[in-house]
C-alpha positions as CSV (number, residue, x, y, z in Angstrom):
1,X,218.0,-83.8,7.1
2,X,221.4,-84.1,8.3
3,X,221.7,-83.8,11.9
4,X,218.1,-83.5,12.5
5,X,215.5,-86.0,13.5
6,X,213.2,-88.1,11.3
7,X,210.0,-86.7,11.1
8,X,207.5,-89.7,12.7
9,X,204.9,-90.3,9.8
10,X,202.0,-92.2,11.4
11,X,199.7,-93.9,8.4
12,X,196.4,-94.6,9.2
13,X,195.1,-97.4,7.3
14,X,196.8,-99.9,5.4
15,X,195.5,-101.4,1.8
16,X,196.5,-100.0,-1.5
17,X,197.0,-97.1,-0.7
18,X,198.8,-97.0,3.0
19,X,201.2,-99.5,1.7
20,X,202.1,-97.7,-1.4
21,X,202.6,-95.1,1.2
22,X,204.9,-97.0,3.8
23,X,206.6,-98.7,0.6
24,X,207.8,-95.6,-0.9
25,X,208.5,-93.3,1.8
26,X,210.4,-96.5,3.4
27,X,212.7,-96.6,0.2
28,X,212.6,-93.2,-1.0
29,X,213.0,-91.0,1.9
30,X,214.6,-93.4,5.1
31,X,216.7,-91.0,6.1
32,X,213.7,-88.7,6.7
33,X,210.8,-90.3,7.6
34,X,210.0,-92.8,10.6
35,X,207.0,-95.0,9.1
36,X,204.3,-96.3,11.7
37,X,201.1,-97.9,9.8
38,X,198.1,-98.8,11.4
39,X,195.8,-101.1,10.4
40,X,193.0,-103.2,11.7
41,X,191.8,-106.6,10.3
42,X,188.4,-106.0,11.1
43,X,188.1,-103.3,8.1
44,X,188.1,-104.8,4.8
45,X,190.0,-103.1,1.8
46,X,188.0,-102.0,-0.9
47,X,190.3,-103.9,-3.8
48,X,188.0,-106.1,-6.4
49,X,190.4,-106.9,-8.7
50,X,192.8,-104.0,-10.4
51,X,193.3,-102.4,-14.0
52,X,196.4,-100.0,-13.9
53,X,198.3,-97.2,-15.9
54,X,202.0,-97.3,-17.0
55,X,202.9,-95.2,-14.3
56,X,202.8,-98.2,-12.0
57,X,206.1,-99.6,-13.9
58,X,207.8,-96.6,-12.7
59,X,206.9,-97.0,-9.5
60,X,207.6,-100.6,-9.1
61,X,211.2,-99.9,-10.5
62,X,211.6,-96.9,-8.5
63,X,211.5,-98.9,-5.2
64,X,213.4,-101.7,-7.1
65,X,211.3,-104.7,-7.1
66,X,211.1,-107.3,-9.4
67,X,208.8,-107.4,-12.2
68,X,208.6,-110.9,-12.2
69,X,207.8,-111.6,-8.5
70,X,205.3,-108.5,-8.0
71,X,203.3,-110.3,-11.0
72,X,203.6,-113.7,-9.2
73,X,202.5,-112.8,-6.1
74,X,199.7,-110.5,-7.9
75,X,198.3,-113.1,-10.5
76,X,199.4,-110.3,-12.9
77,X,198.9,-110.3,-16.7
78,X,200.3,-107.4,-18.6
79,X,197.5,-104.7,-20.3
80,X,198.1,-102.4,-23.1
81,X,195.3,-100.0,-23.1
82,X,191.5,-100.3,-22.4
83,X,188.7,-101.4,-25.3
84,X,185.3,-99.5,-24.6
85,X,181.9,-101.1,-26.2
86,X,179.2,-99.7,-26.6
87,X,179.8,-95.9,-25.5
88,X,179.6,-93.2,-28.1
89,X,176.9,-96.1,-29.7
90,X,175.7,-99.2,-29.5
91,X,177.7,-101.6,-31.5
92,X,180.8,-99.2,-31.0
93,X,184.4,-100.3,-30.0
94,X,187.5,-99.2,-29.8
95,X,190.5,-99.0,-27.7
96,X,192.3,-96.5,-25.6
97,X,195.9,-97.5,-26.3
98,X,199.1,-97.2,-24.0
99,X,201.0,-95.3,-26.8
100,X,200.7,-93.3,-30.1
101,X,199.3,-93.3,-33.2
102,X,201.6,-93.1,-36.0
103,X,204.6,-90.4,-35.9
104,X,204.1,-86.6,-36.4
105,X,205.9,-85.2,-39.5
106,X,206.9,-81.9,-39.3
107,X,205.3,-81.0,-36.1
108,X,202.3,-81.8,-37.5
109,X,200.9,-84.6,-35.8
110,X,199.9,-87.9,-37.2
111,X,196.2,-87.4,-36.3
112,X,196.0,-84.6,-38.7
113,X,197.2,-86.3,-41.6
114,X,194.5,-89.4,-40.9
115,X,191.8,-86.9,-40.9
116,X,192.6,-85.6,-44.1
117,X,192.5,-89.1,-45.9
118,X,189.2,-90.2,-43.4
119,X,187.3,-86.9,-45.1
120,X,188.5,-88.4,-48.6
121,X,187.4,-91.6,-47.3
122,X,190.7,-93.8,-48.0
123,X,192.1,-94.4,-44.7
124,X,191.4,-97.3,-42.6
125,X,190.3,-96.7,-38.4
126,X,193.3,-94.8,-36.3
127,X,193.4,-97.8,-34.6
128,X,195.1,-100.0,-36.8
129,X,198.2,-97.3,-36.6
130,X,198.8,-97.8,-33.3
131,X,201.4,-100.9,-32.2
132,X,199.2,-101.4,-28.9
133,X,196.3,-101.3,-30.3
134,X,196.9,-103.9,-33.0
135,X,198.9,-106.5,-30.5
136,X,195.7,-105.9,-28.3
137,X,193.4,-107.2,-30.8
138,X,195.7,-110.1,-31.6
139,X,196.3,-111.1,-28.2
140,X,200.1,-110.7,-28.1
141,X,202.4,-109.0,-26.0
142,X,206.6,-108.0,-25.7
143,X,207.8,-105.3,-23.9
144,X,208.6,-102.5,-26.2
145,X,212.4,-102.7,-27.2
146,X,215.0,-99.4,-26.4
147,X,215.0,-97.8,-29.6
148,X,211.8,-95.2,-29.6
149,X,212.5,-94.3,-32.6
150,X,211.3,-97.5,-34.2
151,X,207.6,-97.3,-34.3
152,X,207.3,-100.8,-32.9
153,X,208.6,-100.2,-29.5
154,X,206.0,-97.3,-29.7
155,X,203.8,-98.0,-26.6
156,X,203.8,-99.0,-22.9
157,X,202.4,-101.3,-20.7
158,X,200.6,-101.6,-17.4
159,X,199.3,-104.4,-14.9
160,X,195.6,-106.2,-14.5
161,X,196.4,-107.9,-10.7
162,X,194.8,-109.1,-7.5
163,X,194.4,-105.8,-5.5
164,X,193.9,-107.9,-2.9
165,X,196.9,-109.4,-2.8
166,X,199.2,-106.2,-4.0
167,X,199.1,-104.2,-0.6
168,X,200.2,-107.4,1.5
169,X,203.5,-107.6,-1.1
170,X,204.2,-104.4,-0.3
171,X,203.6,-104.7,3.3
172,X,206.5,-107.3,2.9
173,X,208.6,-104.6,1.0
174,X,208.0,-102.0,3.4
175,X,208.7,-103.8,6.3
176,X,211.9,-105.0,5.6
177,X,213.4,-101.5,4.7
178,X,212.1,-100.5,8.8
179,X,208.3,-99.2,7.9
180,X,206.4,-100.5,11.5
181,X,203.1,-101.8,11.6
182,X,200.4,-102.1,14.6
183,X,197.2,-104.2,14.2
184,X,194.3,-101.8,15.8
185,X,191.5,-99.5,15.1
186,X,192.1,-95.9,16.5
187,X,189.3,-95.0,18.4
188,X,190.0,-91.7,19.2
189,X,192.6,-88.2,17.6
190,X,194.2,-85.9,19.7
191,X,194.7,-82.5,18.4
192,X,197.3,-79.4,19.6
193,X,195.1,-77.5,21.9
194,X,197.2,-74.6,20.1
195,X,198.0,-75.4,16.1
196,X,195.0,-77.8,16.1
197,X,197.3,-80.6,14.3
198,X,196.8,-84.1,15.1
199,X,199.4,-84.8,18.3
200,X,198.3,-88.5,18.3
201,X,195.8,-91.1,17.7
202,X,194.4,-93.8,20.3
203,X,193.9,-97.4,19.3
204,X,190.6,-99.6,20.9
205,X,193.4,-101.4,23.5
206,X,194.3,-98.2,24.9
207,X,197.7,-98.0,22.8
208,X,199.0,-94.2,21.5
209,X,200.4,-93.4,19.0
210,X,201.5,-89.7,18.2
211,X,203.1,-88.7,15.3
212,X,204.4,-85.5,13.1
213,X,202.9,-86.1,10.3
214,X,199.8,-88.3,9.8
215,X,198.8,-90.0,6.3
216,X,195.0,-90.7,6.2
217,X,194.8,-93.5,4.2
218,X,191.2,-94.9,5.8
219,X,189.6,-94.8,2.5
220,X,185.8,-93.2,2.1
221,X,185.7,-93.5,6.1
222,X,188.2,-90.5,6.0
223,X,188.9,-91.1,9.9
224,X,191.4,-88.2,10.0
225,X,190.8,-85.7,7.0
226,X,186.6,-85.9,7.1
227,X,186.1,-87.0,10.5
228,X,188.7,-85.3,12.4
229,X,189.8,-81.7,10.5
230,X,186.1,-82.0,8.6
231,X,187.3,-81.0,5.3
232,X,184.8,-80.1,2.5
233,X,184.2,-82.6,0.1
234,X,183.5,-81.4,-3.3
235,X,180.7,-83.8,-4.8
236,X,181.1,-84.1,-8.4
237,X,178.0,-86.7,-9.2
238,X,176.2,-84.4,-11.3
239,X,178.9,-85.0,-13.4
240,X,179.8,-88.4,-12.2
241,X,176.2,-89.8,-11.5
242,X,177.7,-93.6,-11.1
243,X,177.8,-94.1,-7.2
244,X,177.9,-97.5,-7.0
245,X,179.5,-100.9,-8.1
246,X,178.7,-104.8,-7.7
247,X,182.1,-107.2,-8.4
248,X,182.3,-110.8,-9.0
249,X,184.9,-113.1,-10.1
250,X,184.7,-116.4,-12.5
251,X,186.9,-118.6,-14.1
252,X,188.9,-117.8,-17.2
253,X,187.9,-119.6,-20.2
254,X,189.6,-121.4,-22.5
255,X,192.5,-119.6,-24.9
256,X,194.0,-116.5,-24.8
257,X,194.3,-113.6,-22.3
258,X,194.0,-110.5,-23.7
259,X,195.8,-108.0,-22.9
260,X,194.0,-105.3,-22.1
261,X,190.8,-104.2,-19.6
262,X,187.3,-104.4,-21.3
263,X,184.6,-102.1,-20.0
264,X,181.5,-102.3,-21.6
265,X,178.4,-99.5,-21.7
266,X,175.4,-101.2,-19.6
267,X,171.5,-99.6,-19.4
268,X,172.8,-97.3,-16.3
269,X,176.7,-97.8,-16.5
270,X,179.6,-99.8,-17.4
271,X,180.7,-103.2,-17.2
272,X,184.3,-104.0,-16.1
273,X,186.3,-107.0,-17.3
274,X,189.3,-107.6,-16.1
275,X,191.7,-111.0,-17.0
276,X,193.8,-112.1,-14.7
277,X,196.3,-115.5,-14.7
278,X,193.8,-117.2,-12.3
279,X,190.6,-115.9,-13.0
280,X,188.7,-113.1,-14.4
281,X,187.3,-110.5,-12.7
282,X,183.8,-108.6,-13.6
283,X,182.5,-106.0,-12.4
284,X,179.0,-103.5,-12.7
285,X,179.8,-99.8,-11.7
286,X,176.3,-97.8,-11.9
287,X,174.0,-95.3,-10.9
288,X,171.3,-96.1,-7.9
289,X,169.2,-93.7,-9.5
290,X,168.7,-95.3,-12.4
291,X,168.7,-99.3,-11.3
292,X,168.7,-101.1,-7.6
293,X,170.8,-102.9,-6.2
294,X,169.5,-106.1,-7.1
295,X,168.8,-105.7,-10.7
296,X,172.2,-104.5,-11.1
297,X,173.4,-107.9,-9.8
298,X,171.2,-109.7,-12.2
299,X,172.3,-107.9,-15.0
300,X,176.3,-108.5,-13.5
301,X,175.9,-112.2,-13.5
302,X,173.8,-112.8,-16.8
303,X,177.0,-110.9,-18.7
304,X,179.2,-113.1,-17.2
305,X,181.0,-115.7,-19.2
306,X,180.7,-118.7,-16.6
307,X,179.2,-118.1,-13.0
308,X,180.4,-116.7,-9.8
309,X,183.4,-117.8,-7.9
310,X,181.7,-115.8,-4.9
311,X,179.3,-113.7,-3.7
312,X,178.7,-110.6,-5.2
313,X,180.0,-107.6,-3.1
314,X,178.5,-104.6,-3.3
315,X,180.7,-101.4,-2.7
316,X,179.0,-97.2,-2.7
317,X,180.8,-94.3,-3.6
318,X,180.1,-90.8,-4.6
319,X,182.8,-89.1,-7.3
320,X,184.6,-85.9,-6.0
321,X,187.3,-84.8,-4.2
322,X,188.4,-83.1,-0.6
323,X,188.7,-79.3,-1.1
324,X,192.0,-79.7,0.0
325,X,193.9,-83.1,0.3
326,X,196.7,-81.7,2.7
327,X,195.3,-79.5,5.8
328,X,197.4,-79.3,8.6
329,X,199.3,-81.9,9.6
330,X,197.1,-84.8,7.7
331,X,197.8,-85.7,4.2
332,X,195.0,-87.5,2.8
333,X,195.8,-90.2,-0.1
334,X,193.7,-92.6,-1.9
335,X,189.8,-92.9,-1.1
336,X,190.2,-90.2,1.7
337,X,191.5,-87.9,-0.9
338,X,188.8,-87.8,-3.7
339,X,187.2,-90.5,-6.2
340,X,187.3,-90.6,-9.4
341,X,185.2,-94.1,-11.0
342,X,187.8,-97.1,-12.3
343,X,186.3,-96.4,-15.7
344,X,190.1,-95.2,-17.2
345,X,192.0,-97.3,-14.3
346,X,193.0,-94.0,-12.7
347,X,192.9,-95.1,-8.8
348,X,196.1,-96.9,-8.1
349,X,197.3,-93.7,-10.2
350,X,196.1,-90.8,-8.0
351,X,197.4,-92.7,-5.4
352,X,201.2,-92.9,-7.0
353,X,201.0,-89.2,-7.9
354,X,199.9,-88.1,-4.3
355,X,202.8,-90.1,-2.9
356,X,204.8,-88.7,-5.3
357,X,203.8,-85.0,-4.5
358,X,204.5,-86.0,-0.8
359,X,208.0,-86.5,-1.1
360,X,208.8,-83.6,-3.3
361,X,207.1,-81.7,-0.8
362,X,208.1,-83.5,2.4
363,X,209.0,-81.3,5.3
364,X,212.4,-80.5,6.0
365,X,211.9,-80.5,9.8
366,X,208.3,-79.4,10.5
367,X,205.2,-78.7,8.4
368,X,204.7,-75.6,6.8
369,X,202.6,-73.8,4.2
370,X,204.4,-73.6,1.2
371,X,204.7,-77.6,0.8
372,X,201.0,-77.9,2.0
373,X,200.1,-75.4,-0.9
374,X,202.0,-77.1,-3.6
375,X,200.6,-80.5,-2.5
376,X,197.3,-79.3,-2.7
377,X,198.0,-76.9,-6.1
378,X,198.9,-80.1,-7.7
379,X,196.6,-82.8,-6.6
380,X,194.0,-80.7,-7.8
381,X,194.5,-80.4,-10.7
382,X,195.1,-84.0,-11.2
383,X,191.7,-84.1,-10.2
384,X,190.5,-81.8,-12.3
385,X,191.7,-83.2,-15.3
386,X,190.7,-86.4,-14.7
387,X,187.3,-85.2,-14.1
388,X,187.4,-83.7,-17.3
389,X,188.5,-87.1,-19.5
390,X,185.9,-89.3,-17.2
391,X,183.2,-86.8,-18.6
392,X,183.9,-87.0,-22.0
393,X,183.2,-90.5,-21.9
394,X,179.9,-90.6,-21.1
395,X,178.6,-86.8,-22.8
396,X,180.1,-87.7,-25.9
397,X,177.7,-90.3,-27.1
398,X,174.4,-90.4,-29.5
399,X,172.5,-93.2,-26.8
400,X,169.0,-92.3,-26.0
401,X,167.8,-95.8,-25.1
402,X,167.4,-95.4,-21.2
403,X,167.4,-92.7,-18.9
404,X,170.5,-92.9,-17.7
405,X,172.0,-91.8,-21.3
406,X,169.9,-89.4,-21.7
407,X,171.2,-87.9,-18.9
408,X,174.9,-87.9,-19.1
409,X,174.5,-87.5,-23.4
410,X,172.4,-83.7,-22.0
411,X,173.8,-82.6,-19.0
412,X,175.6,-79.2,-18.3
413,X,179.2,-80.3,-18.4
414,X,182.4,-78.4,-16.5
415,X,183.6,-75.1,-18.8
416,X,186.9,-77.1,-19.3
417,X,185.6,-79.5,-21.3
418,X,183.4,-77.4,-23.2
419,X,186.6,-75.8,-24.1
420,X,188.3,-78.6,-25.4
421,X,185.5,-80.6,-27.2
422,X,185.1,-77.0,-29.2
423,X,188.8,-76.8,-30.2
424,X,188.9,-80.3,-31.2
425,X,185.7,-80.3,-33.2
426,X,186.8,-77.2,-35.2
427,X,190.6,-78.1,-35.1
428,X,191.4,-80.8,-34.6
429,X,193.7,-80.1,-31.9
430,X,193.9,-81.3,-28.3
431,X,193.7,-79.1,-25.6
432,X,197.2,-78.8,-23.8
433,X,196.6,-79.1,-19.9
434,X,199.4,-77.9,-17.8
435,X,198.6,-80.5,-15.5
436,X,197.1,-84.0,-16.4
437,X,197.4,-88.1,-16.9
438,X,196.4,-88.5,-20.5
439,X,197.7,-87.0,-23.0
440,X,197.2,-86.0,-26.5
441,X,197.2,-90.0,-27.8
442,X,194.4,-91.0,-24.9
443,X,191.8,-88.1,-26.0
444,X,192.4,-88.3,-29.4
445,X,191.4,-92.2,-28.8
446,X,188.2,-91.4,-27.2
447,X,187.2,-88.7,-29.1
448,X,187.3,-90.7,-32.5
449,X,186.2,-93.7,-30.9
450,X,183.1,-92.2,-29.7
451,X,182.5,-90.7,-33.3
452,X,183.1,-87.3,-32.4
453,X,185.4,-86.2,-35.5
454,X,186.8,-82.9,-36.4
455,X,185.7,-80.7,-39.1
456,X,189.1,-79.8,-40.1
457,X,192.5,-80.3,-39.7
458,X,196.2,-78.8,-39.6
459,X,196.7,-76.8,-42.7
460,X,200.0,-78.1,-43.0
461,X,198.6,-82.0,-43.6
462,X,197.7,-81.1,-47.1
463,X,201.3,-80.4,-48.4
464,X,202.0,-83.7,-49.5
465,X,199.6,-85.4,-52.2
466,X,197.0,-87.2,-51.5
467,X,199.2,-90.6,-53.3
468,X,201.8,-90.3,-51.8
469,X,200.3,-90.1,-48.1
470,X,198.3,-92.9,-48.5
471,X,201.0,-95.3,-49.7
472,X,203.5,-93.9,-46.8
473,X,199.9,-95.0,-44.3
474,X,199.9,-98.2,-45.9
475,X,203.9,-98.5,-45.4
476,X,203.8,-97.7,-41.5
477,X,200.1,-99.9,-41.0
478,X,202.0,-102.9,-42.5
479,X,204.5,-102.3,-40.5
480,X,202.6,-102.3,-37.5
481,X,201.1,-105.4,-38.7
482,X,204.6,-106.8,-39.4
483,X,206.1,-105.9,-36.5
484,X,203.0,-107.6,-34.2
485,X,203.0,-110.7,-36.2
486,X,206.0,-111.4,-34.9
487,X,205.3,-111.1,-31.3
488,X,204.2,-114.1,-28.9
489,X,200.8,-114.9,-27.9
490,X,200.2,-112.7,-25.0
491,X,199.1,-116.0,-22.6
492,X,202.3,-117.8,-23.6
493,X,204.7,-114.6,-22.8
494,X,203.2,-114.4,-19.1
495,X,204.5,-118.1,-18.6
496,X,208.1,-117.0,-19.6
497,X,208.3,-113.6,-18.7
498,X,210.1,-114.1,-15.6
């Protein structure tokens, strides 16, 4: 960009996502872009309380914050994976871990080797072979040391905050690197008479705004992407039949936090549980065709642990995603984009990948169809994938107890997926996605946790005997168990983690 202008990005709506937006494009590319976002206090955000991914981390260091104060300001504790109950069965539970499970030998991978000695019957779960998954259950928590060879530093972590509270801190962030922001709500768009692009939008006291580039982050109201360019919105609920949510806070009871997101399997749904520093939050994401509105509430509040904070709030959605997120001069990101359910903590996610894909395709000095395409190429499959892992959640189950499971346990699922659940079932092995979040550790997790468990395995597990492989399983689970005995009580780390 030397010698040439800044390209004017105009961001329409703030929240999440628009501040993730002004935030990073404010750090990452000043020198490009000229940030203008718009937001009106008379639009709520759609935040209920926030389980992430590891890739937030990266982000959060990447515009080079502080841990310690984005968790402060946030009400942040830290997560290391996500325990389902009740999915593939009732009575089930396991947890999707932020890490691996064991160490491959000889490019075989660990998995292979616990499958051989779970067919003999002599191995204990996955689980307790995985350093996240066993400080999980014990409630403690370090950050992984340097060394990744040493299996205890063999995870990640993520964040359970205030969403609320989140885009406001980057507000704060964004503003002081030069990002501008106007209180209104834009009334009306003004396209090109000639490209169609959006020249401009117009806020309710008159005020114009134009712009080069315009982000839509208005959430499911889509002002710019739906409403405006009326971009085709591919509706996934056959797949995804869970269309809406109720969310609640209460108090945090007594002892430890855990560190990690709970969601529990409900009649038509899920249950979310979510502990933060201050409170916990609770939430009921499921089907209206299966249960109303107000039973769901009822069935939201009896789970709770202690009652309401406040009201209810009830939020609708429909899984999917735009046909393309990028058309003309609008980038959609967030909400406005697609949506994919909370049930793997994805949102925030999508959001930091779109961003991402913006600035490795950001315009040199005007728009033009090669970054559009490669935008679009790659948010899609994002989407796709993730579409794919959601899925496999609910199919791969045995519940016939309400209609709802019956359903999503029979329904015609995406090609993809078919694909992969074969391979695994008669391999073993893990599809390889060019594109994707989760990888081989994460389906491995909920394919075994939801009792769906290969008939065989790589040939090359069976070189070593069967003794010797299950006293080196017993060496590396008490070493896990070592290694996580000697970590801090996850509630007590938080308070000197600063």
């Amino acid at each position: 960009m030397a010698g040439e202008e800044r390209i004017r990005v105009v961001i329409v709506g703030g929240g999440t996502a628009g501040w993730m937006t002004a935030a990073a494009l404010a750090t990452l590319a000043p020198g490009a872009a000229e940030v203008h976002l718009i937001e009106s206090a008379e639009i709520g955000i759609v935040g209920v309380g926030e389980a992430t991914l590891p890739h937030l981390r990266a982000f959060v260091t990447r515009l080079g914050i502080d841990e310690a104060a984005f968790m402060a300001a946030t009400h942040a504790t830290f997560k290391l994976g996500i325990e389902f109950r009740d999915f593939g069965a009732i009575g089930d539970a396991y947890i999707h871990p932020f890490g691996s499970y064991g160490r491959a030998l000889d490019g075989v991978g660990f998995h292979h080797y616990w499958l051989r000695r779970h067919h003999a019957g002599t191995v204990p779960p996955i689980g307790d072979y995985s350093t996240a998954v066993a400080a999980a259950a014990a409630l403690r928590f370090t950050r992984p040391g340097a060394d990744p060879h040493d299996l205890a530093n063999a995870y990640g972590y993520a964040y359970q905050f205030d969403a609320t509270l989140f885009g406001p801190f980057l507000r704060s962030h964004a503003e002081a690197r030069g990002a501008k922001r106007t209180e209104g709500r834009v009334v009306s768009v003004e396209r090109d008479g000639e490209s169609g692009d959006i020249a401009a939008v117009t806020l309710a006291d008159g005020t114009r705004i134009a712009g080069d580039l315009f982000i839509d982050c208005s959430g499911f109201r889509a002002l710019l992407i739906g409403g405006t360019l009326d971009e085709a919105w591919e509706d996934w609920s056959h797949w995804l039949p869970c269309d809406r949510a109720v969310a609640a806070p209460c108090a945090s009871p007594e002892g430890g936090i855990e560190p990690y997101t709970r969601a529990t399997a409900m009649a038509a749904g899920w249950r979310w549980r979510i502990p933060l520093t201050h409170r916990i939050g609770n939430g009921y994401v499921y089907a209206s065709e299966y249960l109303s509105e107000g039973a769901a509430t009822d069935a939201l509040v009896a789970a709770m642990e202690s009652p309401p904070l406040a009201e209810p709030r009830h939020l609708r959605f429909r899984a999917g995603r735009r046909r393309r997120s990028w058309v003309g001069n609008v980038v959609s990101i967030g909400l406005a984009s697609g949506f994919l359910e909370p049930l793997e903590s994805t949102s925030i996610y999508l959001v930091q990948m779109a961003i991402t894909q913006l600035i490795e395709h950001f315009p040199a000095a005007r728009v033009c169809a090669a970054d559009r395409d490669g935008f679009n190429t790659l948010v899609d499959a994002e989407y796709d994938r993730l579409r794919d892992f959601l899925i496999l959640h609910y199919h791969a189950t045995t519940r016939d107890d309400s209609p709802f499971w019956d359903h999503v346990r029979t329904m015609t699922i995406p090609d993809s997926l078919t694909a992969a659940m074969t391979l695994w079932r008669q391999t073993g092995q893990v599809a390889r996605y060019t594109h994707g979040l989760f990888l081989e550790p994460s389906w491995i997790a909920v394919y075994l946790g939801q009792n769906i468990v290969p008939e065989g395995w790589d040939p090359r597990a069976d070189l070593p005997d069967g003794a010797s492989l299950d006293r080196a399983l017993a060496a590396l689970r008490g070493g896990i168990a070592g290694a996580v005995a000697a970590m801090p009580d996850h509630a007590a780390y938080l308070g000197t983690a600063a």
